[in-house]
C-alpha positions in Angstrom: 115.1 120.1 124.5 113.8 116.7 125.0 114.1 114.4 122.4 110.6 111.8 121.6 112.2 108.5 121.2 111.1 106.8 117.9 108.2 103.6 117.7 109.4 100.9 117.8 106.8 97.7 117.7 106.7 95.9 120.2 106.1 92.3 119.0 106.6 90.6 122.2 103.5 92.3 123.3 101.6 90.2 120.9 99.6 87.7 123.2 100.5 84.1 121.6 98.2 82.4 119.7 96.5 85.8 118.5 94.1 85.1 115.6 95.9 88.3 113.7 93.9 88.2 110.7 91.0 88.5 112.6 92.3 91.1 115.0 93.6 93.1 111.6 89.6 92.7 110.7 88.5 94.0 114.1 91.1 96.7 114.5 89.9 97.8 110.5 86.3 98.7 111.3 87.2 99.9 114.8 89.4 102.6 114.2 87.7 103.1 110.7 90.5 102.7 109.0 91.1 101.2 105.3 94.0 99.2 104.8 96.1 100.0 101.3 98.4 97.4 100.3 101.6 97.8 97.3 101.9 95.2 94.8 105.2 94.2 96.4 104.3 93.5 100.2 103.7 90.1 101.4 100.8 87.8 100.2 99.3 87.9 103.9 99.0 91.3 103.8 98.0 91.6 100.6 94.8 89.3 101.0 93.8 91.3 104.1 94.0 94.9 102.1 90.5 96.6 101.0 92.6 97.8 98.2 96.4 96.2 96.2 97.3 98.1 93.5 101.0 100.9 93.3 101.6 103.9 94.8 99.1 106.4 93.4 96.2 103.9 92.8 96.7 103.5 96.4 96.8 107.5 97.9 93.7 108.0 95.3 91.9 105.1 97.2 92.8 106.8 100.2 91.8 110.2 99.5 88.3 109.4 98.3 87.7 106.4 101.4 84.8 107.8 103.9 87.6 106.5 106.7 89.5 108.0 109.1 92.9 106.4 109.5 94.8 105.0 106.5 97.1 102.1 107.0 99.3 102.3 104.1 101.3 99.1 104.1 104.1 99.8 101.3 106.8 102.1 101.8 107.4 105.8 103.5 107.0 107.6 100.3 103.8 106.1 99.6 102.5 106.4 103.2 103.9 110.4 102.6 101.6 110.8 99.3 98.6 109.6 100.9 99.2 112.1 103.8 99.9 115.0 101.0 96.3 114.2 99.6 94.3 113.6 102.5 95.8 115.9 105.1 92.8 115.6 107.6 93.6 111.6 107.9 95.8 110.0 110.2 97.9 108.3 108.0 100.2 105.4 109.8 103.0 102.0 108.6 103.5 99.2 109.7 107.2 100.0 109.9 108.9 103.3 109.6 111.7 101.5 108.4 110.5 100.6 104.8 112.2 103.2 103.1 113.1 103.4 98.8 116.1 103.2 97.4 115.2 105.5 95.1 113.6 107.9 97.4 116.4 107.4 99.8 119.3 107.9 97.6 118.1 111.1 96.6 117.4 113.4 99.9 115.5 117.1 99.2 119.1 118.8 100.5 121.2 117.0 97.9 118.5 117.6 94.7 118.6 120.9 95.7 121.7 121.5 95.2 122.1 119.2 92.2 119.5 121.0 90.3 121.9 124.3 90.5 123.2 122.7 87.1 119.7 123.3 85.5 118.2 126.9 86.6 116.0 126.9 83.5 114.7 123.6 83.5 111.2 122.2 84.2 111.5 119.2 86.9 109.5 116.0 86.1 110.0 113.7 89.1 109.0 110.3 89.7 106.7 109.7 92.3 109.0 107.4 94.3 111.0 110.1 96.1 110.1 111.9 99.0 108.0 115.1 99.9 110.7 117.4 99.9 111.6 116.3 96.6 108.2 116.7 95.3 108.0 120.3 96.6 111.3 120.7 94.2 109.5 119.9 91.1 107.3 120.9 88.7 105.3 117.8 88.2 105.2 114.5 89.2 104.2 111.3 87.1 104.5 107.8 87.6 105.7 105.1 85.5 102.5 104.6 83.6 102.0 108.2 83.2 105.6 109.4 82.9 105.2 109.6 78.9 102.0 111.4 78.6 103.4 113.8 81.3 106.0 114.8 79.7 104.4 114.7 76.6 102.6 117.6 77.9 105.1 119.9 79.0 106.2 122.6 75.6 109.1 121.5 73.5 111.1 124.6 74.5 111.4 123.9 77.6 114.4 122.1 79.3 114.0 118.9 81.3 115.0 117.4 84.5 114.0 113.9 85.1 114.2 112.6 88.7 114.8 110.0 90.5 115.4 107.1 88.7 117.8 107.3 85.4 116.6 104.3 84.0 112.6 105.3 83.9 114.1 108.2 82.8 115.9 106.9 79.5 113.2 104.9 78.8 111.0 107.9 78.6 113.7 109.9 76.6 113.7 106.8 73.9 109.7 107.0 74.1 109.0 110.5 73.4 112.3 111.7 71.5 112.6 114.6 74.4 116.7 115.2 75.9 116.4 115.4 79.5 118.8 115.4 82.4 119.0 112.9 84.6 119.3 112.4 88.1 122.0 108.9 88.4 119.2 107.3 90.7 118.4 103.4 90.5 116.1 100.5 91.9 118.2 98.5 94.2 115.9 95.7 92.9 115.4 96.5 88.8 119.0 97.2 88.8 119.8 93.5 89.5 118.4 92.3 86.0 121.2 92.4 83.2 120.7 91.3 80.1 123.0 88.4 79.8 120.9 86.7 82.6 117.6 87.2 81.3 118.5 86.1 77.8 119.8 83.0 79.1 116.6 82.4 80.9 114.9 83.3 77.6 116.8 80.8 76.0 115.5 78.4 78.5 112.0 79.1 78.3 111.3 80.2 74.3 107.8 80.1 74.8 107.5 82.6 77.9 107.2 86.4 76.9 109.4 88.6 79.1 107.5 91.6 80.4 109.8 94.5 82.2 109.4 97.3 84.4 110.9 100.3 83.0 112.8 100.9 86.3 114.9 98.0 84.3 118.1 98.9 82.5 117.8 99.7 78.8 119.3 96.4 77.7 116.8 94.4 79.6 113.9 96.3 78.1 115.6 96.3 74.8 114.8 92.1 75.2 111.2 92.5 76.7 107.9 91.9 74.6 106.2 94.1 77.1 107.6 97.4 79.2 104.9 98.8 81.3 104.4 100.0 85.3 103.5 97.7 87.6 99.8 97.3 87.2 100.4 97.2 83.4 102.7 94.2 83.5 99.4 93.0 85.9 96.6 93.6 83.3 99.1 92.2 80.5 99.3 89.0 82.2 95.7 88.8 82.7 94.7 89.5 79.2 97.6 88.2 76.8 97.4 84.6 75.9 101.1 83.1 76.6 101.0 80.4 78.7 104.6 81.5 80.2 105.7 84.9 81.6 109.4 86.1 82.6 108.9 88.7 85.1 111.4 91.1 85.6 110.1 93.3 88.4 109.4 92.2 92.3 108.4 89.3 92.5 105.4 90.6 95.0 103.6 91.2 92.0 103.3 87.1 91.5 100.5 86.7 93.9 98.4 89.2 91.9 99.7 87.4 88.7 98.5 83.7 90.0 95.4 85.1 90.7 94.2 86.3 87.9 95.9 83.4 85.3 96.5 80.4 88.0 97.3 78.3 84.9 99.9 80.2 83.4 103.7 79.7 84.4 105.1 82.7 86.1 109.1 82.9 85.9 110.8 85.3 88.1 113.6 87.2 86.1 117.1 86.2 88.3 119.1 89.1 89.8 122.5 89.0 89.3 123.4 88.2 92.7 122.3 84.5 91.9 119.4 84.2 93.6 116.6 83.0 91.6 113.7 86.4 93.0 113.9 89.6 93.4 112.4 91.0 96.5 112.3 94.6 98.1 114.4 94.3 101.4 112.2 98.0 102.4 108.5 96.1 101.6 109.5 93.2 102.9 110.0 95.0 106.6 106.2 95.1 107.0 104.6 92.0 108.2 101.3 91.1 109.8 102.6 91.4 113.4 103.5 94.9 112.6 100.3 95.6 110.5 98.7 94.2 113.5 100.5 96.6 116.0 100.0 99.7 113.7 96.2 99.4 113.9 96.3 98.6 117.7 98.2 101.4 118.8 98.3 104.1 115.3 101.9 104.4 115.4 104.0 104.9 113.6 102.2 107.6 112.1 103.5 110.1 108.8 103.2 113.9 110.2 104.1 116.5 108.0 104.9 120.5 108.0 102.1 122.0 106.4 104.0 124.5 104.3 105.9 121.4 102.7 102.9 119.7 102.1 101.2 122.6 100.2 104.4 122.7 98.3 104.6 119.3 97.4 100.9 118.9 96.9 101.3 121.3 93.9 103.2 119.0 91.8 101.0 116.7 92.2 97.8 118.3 91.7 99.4 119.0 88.0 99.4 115.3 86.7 96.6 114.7 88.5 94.8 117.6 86.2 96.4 115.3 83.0 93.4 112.6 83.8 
């Protein structure tokens, strides 16, 4: 059987001197596409997007845009949820490469037979994983819905909280339910400690700390704000500190400066010693590739329809929450 050799771009086949933000422009209308952008990717690419906001914002964009291709530029489980929603698009990213730890440490094959353990227990999973792990689960949420969806599933029933243990204990502490818990983390939140960001708290007294709930429990435990990504946004935009420690990708800074250019953003340190924290998966797209992806529509998310149908239902059910 011959094998189809993956896409690879080809950024030597860029002409030099290429206006690419002007070619991204061309390429948009064109091939009719819209162009989604995650909180996290590059500023570049971010300015050039018809729409930044996190993963679901972003496939509900796309599933209601009168377009035909969507260029998701985040990572492959994002790209996989748009394709789950709007089936009839050609969904492409820039790189095929920009996977999720989360996602990635927790492959359908494995969760399947992890969730052996729990044969009577409803499965709430967090949006970053991938479609076979959706089609494993009873309902999907995401961190700004993850409370009110399981919220809404009956106190008798047993729970399974997937991928990400950390989301998952926050939710526990949140709505008083026991759940098991799949031992996935953020390669990125799960830099933050505690001891670190109360030193830089010591530095900066004035600065509220606001924290992703992918964060460890004794980071959040410090925070004057927990929220998903585009709460952590809107709470910048509408509190009045002059000084914010950010503990989440720093991506999310560019958004941040723009809506309160006066206000000091700190990123929160990992504990590697660098002074940001940046996604090594959204950092694989960049304009060249963006640029290649709309030129040629590779590489493109295909999917069997049987697991999309599967994973779709899932979905459809926190969708139906509002």
């Amino acid at each position: 059987m011959d094998l189809i050799a993956p896409y690879v771009p080809d950024l030597e086949s860029i002409p030099a001197g290429l206006d690419l933000p002007a070619e991204i422009r061309r390429l948009k209308t064109e091939r009719r596409a819209i162009l989604l952008a995650h909180y996290y990717q590059e500023a570049e690419i971010q300015d050039l997007a018809d729409f930044v906001g996190d993963s679901l914002q972003l496939s509900q964009q796309a599933a209601k845009a009168d377009a035909d291709v969507i260029c998701f530029c985040g990572v492959h489980f994002m790209a996989e949820t748009a394709k789950i929603l709007s089936p009839a698009k050609t969904v492409v990213i820039p790189d095929m490469d920009a996977g999720c730890s989360l996602a990635d440490r927790c492959p359908a094959d494995h969760f399947a037979q992890w969730l052996k353990q729990y044969p009577d227990h409803d499965v709430v999973s967090y949006i970053n994983c991938s479609a076979g792990v959706k089609a494993l689960s009873t309902v999907i949420c995401t961190s700004s819905n993850a409370v009110r969806v399981v919220e809404s599933l009956p106190k008798e029933r047993k729970l399974v909280f997937a991928p990400d243990r950390h989301l998952g204990k926050w939710v526990m502490k949140q709505t008083g339910r026991d759940m098991a818990l799949f031992p996935g983390f953020c390669i990125v939140h799960e830099q933050f400690t505690a001891k670190r960001v109360a030193a830089l708290k010591a530095q900066h007294p004035e600065a509220k700390l606001i924290a992703h709930p992918e964060c460890d429990a004794t980071v959040l435990q410090l925070a004057d704000f927990v929220g998903s990504t585009a709460a952590l946004l809107n709470f910048v935009a509408k509190d009045g500190a002059k000084a914010f420690i950010v503990a989440t990708e720093a991506g999310i800074l560019h958004q941040m400066r723009q809506r309160r250019p006066e206000a000091e953003l700190i990123p929160a340190p990992a504990d590697s010693g660098c002074n940001c924290s940046l996604c090594p998966y959204m950092k694989l797209n960049s304009i060249e590739k963006l640029y290649l992806c709309l030129r040629d529509l590779k590489p493109e998310i295909t999917m069997d329809e049987g697991l999309r149908i599967q994973a779709l239902k899932p979905l459809e059910r926190m969708l139906a929450l509002g």
